[in-house]
N, C-alpha and C positions, 0 to 999 in steps of 0.2 A: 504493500500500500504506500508504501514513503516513496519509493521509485518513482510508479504512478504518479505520485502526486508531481512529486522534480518533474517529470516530463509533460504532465500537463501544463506546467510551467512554463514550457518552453526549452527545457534543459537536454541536450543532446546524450542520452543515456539509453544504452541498449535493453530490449526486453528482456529481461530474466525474471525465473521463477526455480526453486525447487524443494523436494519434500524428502523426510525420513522419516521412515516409522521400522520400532522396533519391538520386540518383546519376548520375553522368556520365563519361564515355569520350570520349577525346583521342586519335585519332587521326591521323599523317602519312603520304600519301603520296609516296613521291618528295618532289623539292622544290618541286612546285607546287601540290598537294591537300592539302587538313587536311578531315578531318570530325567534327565533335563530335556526341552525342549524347547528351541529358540527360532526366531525369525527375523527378517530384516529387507525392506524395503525401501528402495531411494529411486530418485529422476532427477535429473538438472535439464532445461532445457533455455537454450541463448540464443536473442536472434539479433544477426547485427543489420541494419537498413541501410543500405550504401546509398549510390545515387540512384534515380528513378530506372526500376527495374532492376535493379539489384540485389541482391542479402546474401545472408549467409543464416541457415538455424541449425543451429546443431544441440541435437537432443541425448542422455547418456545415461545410464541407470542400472541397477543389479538388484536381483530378487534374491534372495538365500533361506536357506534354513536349515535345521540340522537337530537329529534324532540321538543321542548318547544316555546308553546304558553302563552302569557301574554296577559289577556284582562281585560280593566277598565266597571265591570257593570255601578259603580256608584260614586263616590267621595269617599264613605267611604268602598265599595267593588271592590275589583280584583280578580284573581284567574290565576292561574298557570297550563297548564296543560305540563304533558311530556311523551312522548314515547320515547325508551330506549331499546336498544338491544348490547350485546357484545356478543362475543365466545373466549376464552381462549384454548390454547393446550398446550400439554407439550409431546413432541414427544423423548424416550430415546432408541437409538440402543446398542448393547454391542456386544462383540464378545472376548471371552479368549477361545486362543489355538483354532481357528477355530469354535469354539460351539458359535452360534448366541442367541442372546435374546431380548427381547422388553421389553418398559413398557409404553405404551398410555393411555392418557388423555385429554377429554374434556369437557366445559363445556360453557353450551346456557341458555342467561340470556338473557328473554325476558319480561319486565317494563313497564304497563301505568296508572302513578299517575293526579292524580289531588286534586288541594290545594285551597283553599278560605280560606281571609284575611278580617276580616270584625271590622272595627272602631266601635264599640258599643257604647266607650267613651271616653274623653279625658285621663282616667284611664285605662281604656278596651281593648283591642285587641285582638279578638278570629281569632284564625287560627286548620280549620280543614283542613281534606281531605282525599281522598281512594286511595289503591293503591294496586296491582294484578300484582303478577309474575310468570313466568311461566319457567322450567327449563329443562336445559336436560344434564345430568351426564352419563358419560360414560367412563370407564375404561377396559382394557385390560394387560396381559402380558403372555408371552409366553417364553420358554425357549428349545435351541434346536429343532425347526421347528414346537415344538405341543404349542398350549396356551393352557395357565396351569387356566385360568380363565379370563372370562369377565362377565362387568356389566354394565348395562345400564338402568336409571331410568326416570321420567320423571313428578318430582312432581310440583304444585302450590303452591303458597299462596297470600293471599288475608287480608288487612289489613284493619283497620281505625285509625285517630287518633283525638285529639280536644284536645287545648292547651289556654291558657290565658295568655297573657302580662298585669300582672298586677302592677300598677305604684303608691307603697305604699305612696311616699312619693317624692320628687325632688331627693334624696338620694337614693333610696331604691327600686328596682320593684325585684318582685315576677312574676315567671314562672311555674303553675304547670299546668299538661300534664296526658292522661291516651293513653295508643297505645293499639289497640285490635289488634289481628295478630289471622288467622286460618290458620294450614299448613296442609296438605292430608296424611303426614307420622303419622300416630296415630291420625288422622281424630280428632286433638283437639287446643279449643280455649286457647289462653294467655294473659290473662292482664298483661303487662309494662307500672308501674305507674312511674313517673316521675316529678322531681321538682325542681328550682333552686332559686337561689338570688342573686343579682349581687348589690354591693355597689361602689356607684361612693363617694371615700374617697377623693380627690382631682381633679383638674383640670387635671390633666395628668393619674393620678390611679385609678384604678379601682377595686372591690375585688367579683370573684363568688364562689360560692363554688354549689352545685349542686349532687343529688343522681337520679339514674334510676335504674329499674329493668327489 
């Protein structure tokens, strides 16, 4: 409304507008099950008015949400499971001197991981788990009434990983991690090794330093 108002005024200021809405639910069951449930919602959309016959609006925004289950098997085991989905756009009209154009974008992320946390030892804490996504890319643009090209893909991948919290010392724990990932675009596996250290120097400081590939 304050914009608006500038611009009725006279004030050379583009249209813009946009929104977010969010929200999430915490739920416990008993003492072993927690389920959270969340969402999230946004648009930005700008339009700038050049000279007569001209603009530019570009519109932009992502939907999400995501389903996560916590369950206690045992005192020294839990595990985490999540489903996960967003869609991203990115919507661009144009027009100089009456000649229209486009350039659309989308993209569908669809996520379900699962994690287990298991106490080995007062030293030990292995944390695995899997996880499978699935996508959908999708591009266009056009110029002057004909599209000059579109694309639209729709690969997976599918991962694992297994990590160690290990606790060198009261001072000292060691993190090392191996991630295996397979993706469909050149149908081939990757190992990302992984490994940190964190030093607790004092009471308030702490120091990590940390490499991955």
């Amino acid at each position: 409304p304050f914009l608006d108002a500038m611009r009725k005024g006279g004030e050379e200021i583009p249209e813009y507008y946009f929104y977010d809405v969010n929200g999430r639910i915490n739920r416990s069951f008993g003492t072993s099950d927690n389920v959270i449930l969340s969402g999230y919602a946004g648009n930005d959309d700008l339009t700038l008015d050049l000279v007569e016959g001209s603009f530019v609006d570009i519109q932009w925004g992502n939907v999400a949400g995501t389903a996560k289950w916590t369950h206690v098997f045992a005192p020294r085991l839990f595990g985490n499971f999540l489903l996960a989905g967003s869609r991203y756009h990115s919507d661009t009209e144009v027009s100089f001197f009456e000649t229209p154009g486009f350039f659309r974008n989308n993209l569908l992320d669809l996520t379900a991981k699962a994690d287990l946390d298991f106490r080995a030892s007062p030293k030990h804490q292995l944390t695995g788990g899997l996880i499978a996504s699935r996508y959908r890319f999708e591009f266009s643009q056009g110029f002057n009434f004909e599209t000059n090209s579109k694309i639209l893909q729709r690969p997976y991948s599918a991962a694992g990983y297994i990590q160690d919290e290990w606790i060198l010392s009261p001072r000292f724990t060691l993190q090392p991690g191996i991630h295996l990932r397979y993706f469909i675009e050149g149908s081939s596996w990757r190992a990302e090794h992984r490994i940190s250290l964190r030093a607790q120097i004092s009471t308030h400081w702490r120091i990590k330093i940390g490499f991955g590939l």
